[in-house]
PDB file as gemmi writes it, atoms N, CA and C in Angstrom:
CRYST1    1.000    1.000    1.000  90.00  90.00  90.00 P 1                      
ATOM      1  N   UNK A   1     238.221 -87.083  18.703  1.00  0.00           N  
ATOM      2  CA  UNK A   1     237.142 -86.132  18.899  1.00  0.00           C  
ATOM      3  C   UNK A   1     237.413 -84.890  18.048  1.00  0.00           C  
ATOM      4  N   UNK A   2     236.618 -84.554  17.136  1.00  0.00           N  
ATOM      5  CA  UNK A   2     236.588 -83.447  16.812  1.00  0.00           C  
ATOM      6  C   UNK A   2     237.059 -82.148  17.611  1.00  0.00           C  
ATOM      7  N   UNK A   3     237.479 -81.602  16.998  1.00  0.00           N  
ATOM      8  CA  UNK A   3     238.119 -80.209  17.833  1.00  0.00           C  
ATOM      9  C   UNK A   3     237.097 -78.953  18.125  1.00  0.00           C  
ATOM     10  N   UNK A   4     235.854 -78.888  16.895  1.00  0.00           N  
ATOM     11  CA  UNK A   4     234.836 -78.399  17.027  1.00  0.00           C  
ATOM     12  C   UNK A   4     234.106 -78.509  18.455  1.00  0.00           C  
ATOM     13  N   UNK A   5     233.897 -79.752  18.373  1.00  0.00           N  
ATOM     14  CA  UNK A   5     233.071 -80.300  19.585  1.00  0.00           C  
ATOM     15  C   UNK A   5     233.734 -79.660  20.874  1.00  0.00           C  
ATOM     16  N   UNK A   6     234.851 -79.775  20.947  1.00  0.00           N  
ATOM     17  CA  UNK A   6     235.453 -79.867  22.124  1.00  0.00           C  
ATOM     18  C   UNK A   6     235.645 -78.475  22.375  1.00  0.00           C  
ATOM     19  N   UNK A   7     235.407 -77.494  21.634  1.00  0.00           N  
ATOM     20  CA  UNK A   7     235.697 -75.864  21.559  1.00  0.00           C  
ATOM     21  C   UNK A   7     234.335 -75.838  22.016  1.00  0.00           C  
ATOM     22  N   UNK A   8     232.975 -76.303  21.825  1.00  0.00           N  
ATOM     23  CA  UNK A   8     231.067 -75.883  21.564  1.00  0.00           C  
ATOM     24  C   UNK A   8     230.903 -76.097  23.474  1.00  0.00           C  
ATOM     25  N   UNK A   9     231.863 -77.636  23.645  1.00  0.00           N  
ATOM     26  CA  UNK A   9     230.987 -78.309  24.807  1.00  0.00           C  
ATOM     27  C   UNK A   9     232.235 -78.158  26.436  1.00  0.00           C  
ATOM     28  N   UNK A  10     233.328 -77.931  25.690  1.00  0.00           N  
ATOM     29  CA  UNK A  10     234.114 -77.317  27.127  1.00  0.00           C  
ATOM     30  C   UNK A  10     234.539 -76.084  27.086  1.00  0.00           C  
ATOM     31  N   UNK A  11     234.384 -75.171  28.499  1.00  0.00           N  
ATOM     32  CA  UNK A  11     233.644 -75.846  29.213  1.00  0.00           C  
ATOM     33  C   UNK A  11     232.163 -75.935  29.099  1.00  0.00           C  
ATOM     34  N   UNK A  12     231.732 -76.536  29.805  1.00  0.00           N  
ATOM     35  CA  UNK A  12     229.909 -76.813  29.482  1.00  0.00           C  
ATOM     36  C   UNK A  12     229.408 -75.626  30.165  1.00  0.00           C  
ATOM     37  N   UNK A  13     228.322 -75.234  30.031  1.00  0.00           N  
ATOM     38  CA  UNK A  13     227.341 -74.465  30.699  1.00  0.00           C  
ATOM     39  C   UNK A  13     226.898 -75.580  32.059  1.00  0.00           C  
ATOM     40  N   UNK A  14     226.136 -75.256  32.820  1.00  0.00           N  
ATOM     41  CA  UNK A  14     226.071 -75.697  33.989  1.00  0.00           C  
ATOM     42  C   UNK A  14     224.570 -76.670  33.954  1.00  0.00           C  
ATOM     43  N   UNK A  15     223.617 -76.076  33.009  1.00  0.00           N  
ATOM     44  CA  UNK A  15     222.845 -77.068  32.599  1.00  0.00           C  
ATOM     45  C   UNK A  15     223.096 -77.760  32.050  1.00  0.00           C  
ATOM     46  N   UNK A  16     224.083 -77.779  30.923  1.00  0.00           N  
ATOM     47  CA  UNK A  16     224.586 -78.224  29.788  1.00  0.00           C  
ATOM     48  C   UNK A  16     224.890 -79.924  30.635  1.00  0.00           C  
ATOM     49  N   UNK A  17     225.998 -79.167  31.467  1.00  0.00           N  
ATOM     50  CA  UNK A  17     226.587 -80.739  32.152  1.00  0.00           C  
ATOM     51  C   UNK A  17     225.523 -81.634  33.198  1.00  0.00           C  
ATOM     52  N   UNK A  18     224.475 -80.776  33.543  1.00  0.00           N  
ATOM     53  CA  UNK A  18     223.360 -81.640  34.764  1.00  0.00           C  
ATOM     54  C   UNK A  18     222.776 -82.631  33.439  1.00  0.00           C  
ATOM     55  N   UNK A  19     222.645 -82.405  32.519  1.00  0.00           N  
ATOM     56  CA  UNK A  19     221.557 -82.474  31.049  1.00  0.00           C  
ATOM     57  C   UNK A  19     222.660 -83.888  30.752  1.00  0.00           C  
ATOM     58  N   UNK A  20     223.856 -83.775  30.554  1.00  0.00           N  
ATOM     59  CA  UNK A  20     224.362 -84.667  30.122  1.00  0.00           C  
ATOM     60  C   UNK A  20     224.931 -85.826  31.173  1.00  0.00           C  
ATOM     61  N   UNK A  21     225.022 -85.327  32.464  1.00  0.00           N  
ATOM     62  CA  UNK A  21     224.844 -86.175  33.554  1.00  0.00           C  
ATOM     63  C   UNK A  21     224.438 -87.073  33.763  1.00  0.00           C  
ATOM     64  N   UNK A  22     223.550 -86.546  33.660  1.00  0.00           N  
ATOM     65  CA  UNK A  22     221.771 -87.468  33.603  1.00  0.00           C  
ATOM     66  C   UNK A  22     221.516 -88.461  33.095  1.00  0.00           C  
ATOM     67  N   UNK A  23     222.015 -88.252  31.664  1.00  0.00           N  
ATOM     68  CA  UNK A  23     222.124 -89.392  30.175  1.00  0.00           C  
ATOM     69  C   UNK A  23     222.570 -90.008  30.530  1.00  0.00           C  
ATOM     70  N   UNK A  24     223.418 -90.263  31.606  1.00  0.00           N  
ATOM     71  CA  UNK A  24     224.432 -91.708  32.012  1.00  0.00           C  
ATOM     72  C   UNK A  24     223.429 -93.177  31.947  1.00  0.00           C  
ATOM     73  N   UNK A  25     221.827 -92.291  32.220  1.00  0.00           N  
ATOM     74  CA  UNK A  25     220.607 -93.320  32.202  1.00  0.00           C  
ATOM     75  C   UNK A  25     219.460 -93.184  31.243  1.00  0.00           C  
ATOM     76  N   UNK A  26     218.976 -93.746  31.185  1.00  0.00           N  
ATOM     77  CA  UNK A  26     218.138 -93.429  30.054  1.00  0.00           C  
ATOM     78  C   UNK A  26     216.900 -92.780  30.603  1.00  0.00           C  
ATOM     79  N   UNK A  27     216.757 -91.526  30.052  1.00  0.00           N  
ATOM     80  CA  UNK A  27     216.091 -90.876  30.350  1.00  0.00           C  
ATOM     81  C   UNK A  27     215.210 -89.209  29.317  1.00  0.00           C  
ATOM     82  N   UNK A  28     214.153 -89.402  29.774  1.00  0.00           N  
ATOM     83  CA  UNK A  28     213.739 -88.132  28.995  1.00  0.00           C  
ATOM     84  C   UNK A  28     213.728 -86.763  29.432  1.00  0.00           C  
ATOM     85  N   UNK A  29     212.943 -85.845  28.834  1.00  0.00           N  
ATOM     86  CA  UNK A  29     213.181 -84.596  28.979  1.00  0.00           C  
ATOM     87  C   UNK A  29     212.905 -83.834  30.964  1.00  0.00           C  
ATOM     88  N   UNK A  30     211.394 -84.494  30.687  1.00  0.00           N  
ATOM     89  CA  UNK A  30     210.604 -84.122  32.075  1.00  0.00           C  
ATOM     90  C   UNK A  30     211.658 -84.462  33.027  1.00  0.00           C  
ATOM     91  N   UNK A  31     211.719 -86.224  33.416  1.00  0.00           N  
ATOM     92  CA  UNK A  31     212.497 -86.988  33.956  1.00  0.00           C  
ATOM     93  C   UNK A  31     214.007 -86.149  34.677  1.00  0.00           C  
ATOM     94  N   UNK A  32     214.566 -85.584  33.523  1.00  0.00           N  
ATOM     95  CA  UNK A  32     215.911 -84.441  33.161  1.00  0.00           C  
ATOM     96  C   UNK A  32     216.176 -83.657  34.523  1.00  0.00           C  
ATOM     97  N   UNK A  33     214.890 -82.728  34.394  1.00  0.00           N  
ATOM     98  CA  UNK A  33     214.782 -81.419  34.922  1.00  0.00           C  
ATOM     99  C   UNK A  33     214.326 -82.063  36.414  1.00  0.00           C  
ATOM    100  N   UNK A  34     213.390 -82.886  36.928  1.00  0.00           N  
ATOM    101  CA  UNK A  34     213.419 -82.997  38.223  1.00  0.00           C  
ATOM    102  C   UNK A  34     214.381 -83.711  38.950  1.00  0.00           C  
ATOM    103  N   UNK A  35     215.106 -84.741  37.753  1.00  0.00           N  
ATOM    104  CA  UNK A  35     216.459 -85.130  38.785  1.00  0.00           C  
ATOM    105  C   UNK A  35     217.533 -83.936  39.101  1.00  0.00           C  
ATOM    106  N   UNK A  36     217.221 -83.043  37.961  1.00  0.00           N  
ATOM    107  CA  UNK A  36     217.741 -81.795  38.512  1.00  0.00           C  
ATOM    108  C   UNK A  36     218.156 -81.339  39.653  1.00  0.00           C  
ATOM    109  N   UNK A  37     216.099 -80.267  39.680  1.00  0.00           N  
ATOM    110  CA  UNK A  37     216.058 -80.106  40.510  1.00  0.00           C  
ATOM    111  C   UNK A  37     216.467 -80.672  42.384  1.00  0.00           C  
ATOM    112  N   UNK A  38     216.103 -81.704  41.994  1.00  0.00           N  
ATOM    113  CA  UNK A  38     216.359 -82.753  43.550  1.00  0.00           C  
ATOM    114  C   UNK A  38     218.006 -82.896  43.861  1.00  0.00           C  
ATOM    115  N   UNK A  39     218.969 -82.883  42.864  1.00  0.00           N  
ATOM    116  CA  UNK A  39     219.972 -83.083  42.925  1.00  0.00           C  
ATOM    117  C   UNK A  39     220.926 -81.636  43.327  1.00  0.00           C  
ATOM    118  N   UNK A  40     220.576 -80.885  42.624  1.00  0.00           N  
ATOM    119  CA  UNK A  40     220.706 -79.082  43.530  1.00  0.00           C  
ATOM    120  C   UNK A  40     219.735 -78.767  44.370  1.00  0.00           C  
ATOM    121  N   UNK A  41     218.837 -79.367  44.676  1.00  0.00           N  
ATOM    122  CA  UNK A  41     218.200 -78.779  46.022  1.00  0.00           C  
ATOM    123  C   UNK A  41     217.016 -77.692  45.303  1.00  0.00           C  
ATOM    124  N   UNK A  42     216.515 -77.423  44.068  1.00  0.00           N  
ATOM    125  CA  UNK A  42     215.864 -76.523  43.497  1.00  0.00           C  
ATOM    126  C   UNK A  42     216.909 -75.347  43.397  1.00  0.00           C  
ATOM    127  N   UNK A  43     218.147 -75.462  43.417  1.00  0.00           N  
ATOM    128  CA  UNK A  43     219.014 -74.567  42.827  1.00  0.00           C  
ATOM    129  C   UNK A  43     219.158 -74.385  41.328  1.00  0.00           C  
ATOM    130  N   UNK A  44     218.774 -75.373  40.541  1.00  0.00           N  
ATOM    131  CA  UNK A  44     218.933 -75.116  38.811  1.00  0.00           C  
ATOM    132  C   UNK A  44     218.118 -75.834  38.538  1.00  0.00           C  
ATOM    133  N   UNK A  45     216.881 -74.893  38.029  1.00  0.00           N  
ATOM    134  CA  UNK A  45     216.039 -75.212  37.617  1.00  0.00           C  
ATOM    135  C   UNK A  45     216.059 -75.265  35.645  1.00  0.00           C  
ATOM    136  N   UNK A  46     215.740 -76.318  34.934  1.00  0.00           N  
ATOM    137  CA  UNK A  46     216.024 -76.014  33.260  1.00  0.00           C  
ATOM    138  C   UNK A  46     214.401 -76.031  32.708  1.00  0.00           C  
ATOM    139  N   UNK A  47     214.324 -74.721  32.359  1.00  0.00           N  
ATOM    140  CA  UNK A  47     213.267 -74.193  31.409  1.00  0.00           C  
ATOM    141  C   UNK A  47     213.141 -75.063  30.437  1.00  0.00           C  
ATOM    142  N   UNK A  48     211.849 -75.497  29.853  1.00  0.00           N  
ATOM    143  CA  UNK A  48     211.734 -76.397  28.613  1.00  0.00           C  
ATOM    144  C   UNK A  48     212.047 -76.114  27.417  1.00  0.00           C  
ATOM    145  N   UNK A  49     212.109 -74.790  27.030  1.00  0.00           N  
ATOM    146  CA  UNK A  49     213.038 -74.230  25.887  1.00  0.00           C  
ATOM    147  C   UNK A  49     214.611 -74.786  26.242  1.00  0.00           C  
ATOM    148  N   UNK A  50     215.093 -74.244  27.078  1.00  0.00           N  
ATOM    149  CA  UNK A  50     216.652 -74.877  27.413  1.00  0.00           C  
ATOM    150  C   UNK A  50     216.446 -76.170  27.718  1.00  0.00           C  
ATOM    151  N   UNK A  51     215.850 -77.264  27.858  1.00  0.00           N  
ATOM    152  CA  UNK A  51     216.138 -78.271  27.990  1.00  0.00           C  
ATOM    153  C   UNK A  51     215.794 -78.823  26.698  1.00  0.00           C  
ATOM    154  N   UNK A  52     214.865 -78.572  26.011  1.00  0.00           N  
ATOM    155  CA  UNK A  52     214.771 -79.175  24.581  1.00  0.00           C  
ATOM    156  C   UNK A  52     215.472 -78.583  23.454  1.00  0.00           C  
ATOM    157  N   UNK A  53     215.553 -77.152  23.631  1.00  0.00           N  
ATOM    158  CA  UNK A  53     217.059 -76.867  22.847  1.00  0.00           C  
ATOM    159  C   UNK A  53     218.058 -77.720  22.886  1.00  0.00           C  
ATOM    160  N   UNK A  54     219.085 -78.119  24.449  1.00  0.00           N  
ATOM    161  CA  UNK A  54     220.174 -78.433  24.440  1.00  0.00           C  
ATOM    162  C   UNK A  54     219.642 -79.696  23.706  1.00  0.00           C  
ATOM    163  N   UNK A  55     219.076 -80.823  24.249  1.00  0.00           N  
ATOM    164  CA  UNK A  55     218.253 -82.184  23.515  1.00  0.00           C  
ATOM    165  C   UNK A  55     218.735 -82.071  22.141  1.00  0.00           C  
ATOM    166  N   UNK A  56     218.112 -81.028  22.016  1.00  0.00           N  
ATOM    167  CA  UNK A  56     218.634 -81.567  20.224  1.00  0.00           C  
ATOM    168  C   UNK A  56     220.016 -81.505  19.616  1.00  0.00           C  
ATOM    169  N   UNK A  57     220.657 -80.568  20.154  1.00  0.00           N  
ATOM    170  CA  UNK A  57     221.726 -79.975  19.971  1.00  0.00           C  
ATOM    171  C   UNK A  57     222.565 -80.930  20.289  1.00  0.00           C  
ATOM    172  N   UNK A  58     222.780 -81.108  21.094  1.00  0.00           N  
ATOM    173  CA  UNK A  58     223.380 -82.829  21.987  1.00  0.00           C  
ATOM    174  C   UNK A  58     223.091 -84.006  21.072  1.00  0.00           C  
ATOM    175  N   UNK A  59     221.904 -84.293  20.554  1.00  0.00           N  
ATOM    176  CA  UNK A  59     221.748 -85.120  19.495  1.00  0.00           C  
ATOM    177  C   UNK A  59     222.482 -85.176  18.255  1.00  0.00           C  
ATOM    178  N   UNK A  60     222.376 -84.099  17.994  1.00  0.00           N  
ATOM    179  CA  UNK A  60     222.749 -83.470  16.317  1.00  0.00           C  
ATOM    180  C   UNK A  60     224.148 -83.281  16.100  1.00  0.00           C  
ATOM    181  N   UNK A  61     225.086 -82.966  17.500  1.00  0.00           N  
ATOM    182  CA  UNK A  61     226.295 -83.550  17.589  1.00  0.00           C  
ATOM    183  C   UNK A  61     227.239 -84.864  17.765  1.00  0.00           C  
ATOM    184  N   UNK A  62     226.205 -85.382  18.433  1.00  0.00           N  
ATOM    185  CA  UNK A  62     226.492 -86.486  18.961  1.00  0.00           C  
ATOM    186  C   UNK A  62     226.642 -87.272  20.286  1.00  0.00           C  
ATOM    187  N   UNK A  63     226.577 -86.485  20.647  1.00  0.00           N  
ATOM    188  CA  UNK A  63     227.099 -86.690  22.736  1.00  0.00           C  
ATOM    189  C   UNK A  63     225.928 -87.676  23.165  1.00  0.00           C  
ATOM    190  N   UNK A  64     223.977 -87.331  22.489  1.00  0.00           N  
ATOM    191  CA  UNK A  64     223.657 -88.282  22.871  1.00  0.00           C  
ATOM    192  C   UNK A  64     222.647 -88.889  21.669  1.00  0.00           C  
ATOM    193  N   UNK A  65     222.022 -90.029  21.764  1.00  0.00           N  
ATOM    194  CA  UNK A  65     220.955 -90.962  21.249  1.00  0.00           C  
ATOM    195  C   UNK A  65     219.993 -90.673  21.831  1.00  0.00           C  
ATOM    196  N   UNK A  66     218.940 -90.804  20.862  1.00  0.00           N  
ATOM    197  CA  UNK A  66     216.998 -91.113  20.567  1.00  0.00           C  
ATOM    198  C   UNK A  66     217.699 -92.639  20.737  1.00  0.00           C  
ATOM    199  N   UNK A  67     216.804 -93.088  21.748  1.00  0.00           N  
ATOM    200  CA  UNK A  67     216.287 -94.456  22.053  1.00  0.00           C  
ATOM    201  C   UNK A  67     215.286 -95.109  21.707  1.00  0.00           C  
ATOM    202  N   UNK A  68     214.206 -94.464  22.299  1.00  0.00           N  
ATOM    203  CA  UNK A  68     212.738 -94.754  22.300  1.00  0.00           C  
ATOM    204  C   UNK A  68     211.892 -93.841  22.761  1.00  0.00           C  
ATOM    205  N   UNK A  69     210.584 -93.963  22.152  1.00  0.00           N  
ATOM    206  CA  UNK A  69     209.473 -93.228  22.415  1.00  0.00           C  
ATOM    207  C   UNK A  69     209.049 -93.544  23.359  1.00  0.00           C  
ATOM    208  N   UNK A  70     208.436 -93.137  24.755  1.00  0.00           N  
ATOM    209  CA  UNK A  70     207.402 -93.866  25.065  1.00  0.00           C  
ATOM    210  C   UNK A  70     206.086 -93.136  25.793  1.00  0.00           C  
ATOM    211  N   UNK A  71     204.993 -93.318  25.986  1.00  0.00           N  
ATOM    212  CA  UNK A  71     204.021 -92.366  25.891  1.00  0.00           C  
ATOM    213  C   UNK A  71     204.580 -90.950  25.204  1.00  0.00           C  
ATOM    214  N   UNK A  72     204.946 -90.796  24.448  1.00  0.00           N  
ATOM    215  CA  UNK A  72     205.105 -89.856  23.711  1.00  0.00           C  
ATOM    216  C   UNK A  72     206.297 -88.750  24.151  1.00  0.00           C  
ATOM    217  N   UNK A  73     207.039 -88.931  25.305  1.00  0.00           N  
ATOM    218  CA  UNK A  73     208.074 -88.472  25.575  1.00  0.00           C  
ATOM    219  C   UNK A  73     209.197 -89.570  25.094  1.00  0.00           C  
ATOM    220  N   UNK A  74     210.158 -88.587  24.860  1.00  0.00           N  
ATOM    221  CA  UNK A  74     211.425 -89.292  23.836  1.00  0.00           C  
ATOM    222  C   UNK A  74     212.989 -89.581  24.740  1.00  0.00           C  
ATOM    223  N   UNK A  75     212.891 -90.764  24.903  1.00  0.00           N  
ATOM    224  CA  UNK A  75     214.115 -91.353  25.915  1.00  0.00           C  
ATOM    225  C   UNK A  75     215.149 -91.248  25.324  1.00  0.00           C  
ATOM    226  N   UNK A  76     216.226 -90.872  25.681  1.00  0.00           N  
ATOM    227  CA  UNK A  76     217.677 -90.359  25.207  1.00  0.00           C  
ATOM    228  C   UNK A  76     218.661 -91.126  26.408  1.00  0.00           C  
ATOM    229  N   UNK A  77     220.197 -91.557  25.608  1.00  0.00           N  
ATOM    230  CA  UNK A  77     221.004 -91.698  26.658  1.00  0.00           C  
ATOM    231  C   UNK A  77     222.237 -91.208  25.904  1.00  0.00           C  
ATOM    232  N   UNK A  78     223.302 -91.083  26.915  1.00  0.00           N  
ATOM    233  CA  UNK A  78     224.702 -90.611  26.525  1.00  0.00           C  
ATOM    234  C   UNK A  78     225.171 -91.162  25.570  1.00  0.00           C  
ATOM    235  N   UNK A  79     225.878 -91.046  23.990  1.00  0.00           N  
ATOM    236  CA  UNK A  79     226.987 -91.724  23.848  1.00  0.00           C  
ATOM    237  C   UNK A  79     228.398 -91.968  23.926  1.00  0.00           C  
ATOM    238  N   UNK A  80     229.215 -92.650  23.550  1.00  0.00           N  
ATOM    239  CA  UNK A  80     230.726 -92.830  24.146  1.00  0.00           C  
ATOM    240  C   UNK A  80     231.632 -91.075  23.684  1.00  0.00           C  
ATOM    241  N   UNK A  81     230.947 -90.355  22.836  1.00  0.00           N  
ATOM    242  CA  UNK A  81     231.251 -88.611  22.820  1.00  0.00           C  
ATOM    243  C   UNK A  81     230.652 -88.413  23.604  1.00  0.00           C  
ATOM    244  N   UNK A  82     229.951 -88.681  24.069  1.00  0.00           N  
ATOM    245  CA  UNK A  82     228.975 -87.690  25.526  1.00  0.00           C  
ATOM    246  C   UNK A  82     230.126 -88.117  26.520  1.00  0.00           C  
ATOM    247  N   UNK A  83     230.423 -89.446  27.051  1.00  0.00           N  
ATOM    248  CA  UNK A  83     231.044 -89.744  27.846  1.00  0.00           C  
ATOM    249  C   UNK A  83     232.361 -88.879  28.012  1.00  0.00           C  
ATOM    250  N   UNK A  84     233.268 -89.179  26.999  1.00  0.00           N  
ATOM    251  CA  UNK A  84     234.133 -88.631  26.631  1.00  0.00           C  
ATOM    252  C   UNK A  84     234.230 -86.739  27.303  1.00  0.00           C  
ATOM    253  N   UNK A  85     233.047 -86.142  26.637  1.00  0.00           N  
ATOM    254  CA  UNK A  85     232.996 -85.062  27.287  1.00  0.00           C  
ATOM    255  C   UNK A  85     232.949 -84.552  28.645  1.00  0.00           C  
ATOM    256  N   UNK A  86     231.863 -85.556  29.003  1.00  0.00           N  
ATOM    257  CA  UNK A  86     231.354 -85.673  30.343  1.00  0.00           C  
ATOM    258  C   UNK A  86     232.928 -85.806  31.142  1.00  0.00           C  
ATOM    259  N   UNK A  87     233.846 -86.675  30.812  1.00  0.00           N  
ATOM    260  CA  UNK A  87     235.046 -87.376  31.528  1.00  0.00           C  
ATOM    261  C   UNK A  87     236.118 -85.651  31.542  1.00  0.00           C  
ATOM    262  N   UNK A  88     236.263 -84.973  30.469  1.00  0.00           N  
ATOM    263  CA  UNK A  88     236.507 -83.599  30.221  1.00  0.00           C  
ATOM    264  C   UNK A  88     236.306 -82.953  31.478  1.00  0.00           C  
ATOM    265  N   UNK A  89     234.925 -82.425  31.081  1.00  0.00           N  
ATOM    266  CA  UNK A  89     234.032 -81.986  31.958  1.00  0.00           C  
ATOM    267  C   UNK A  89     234.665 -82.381  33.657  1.00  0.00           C  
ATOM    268  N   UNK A  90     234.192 -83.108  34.110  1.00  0.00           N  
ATOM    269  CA  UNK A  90     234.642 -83.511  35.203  1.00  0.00           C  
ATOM    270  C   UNK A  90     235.654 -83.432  35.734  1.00  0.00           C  
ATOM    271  N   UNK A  91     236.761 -84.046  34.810  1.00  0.00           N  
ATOM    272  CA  UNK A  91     238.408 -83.317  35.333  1.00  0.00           C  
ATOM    273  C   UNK A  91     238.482 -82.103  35.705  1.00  0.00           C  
ATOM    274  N   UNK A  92     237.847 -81.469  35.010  1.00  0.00           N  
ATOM    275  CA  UNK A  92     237.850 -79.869  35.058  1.00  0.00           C  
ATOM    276  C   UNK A  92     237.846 -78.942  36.311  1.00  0.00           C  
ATOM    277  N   UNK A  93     236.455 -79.481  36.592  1.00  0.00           N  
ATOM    278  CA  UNK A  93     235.578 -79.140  37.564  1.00  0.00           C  
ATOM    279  C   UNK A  93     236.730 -79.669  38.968  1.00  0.00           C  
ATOM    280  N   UNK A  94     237.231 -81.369  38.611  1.00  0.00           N  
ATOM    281  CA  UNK A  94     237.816 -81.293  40.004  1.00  0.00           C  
ATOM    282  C   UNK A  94     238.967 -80.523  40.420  1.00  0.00           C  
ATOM    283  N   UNK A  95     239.357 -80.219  39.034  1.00  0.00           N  
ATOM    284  CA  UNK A  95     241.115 -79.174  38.937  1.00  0.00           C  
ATOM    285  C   UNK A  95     240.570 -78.103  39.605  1.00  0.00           C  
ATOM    286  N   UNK A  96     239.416 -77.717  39.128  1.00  0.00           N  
ATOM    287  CA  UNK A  96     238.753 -75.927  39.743  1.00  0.00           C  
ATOM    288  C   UNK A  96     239.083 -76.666  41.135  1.00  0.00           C  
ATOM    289  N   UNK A  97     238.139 -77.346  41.868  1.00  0.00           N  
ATOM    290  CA  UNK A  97     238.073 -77.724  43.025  1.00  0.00           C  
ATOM    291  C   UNK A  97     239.104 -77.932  43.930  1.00  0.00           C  
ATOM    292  N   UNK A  98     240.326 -78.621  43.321  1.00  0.00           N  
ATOM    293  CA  UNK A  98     241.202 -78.795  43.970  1.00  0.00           C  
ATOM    294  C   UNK A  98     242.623 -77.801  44.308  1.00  0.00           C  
ATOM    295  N   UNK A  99     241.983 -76.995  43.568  1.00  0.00           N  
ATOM    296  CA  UNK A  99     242.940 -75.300  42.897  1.00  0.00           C  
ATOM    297  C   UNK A  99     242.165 -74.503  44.187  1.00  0.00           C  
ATOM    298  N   UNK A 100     241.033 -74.524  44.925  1.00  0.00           N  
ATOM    299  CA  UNK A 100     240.467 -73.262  45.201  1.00  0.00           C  
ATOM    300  C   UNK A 100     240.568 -73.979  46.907  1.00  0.00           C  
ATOM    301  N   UNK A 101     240.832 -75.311  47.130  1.00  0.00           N  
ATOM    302  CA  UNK A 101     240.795 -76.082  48.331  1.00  0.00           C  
ATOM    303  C   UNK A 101     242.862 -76.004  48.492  1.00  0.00           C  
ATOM    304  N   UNK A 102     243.248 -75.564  47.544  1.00  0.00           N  
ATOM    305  CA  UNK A 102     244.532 -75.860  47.747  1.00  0.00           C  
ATOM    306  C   UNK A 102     245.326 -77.275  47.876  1.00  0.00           C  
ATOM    307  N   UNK A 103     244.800 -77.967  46.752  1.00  0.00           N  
ATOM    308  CA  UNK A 103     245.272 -79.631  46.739  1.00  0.00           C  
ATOM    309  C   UNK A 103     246.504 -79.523  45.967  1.00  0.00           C  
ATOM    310  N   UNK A 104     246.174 -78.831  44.953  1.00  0.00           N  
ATOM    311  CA  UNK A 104     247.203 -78.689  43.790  1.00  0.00           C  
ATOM    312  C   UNK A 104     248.567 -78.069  43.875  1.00  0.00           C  
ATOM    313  N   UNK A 105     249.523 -79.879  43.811  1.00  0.00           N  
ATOM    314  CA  UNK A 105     250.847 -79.338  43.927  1.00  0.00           C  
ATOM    315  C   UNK A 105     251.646 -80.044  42.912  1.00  0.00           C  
ATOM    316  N   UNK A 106     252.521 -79.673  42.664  1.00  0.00           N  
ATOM    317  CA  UNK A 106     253.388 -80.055  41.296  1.00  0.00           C  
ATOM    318  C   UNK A 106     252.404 -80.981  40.179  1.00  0.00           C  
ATOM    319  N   UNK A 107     251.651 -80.474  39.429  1.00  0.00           N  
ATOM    320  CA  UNK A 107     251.227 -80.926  38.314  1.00  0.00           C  
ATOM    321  C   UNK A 107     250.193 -82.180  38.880  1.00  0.00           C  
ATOM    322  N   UNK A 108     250.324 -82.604  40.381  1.00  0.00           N  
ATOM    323  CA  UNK A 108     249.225 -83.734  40.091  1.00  0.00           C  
ATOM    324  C   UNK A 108     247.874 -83.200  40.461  1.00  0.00           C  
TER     325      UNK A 108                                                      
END                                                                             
């Protein structure tokens, strides 16, 4: 993995990671934002500027794929750099978690 990448996308922004979450399925923009929503409870909501910003940006790096068109919204899914990040990402989050619950003892 590029070292670039890994400086841009960890840690992620908090949409950043719902956005790339998501991609685990194939899915488009609209699609994105209400599994979102439903999944925080209407706690993070992603504006269509920020969600089609990150879209491309995510593309143009690599993390995810243009699939297919269909009625005119554009289906995207993760690739094995998205994953990769995503897998980052996640460790992360559980180290925070397990640091603030007090799990964390000698290095595991």
């Amino acid at each position: 993995m590029q070292e670039r990448i890994r400086r841009v996308y960890v840690p992620m922004t908090e949409t950043g990671f719902y956005i790339l979450f998501c991609l685990q399925e194939e899915m488009h923009g609209y699609n994105i934002g209400q599994r979102v929503k439903a999944m925080t409870g209407g706690e993070v909501s992603i504006s269509p500027g920020t969600m089609y910003g990150t879209l491309s940006k995510m593309e143009k790096d690599g993390l995810i794929r243009f699939i297919r068109e269909e009625e005119k919204r554009k289906l995207y899914r993760i690739t094995e750099l998205g994953q990769e990040i995503l897998g980052i990402e996640l460790r992360r989050i559980e180290r925070l978690y397990k640091n603030s619950k007090g799990e964390y003892q000698n290095g595991e």
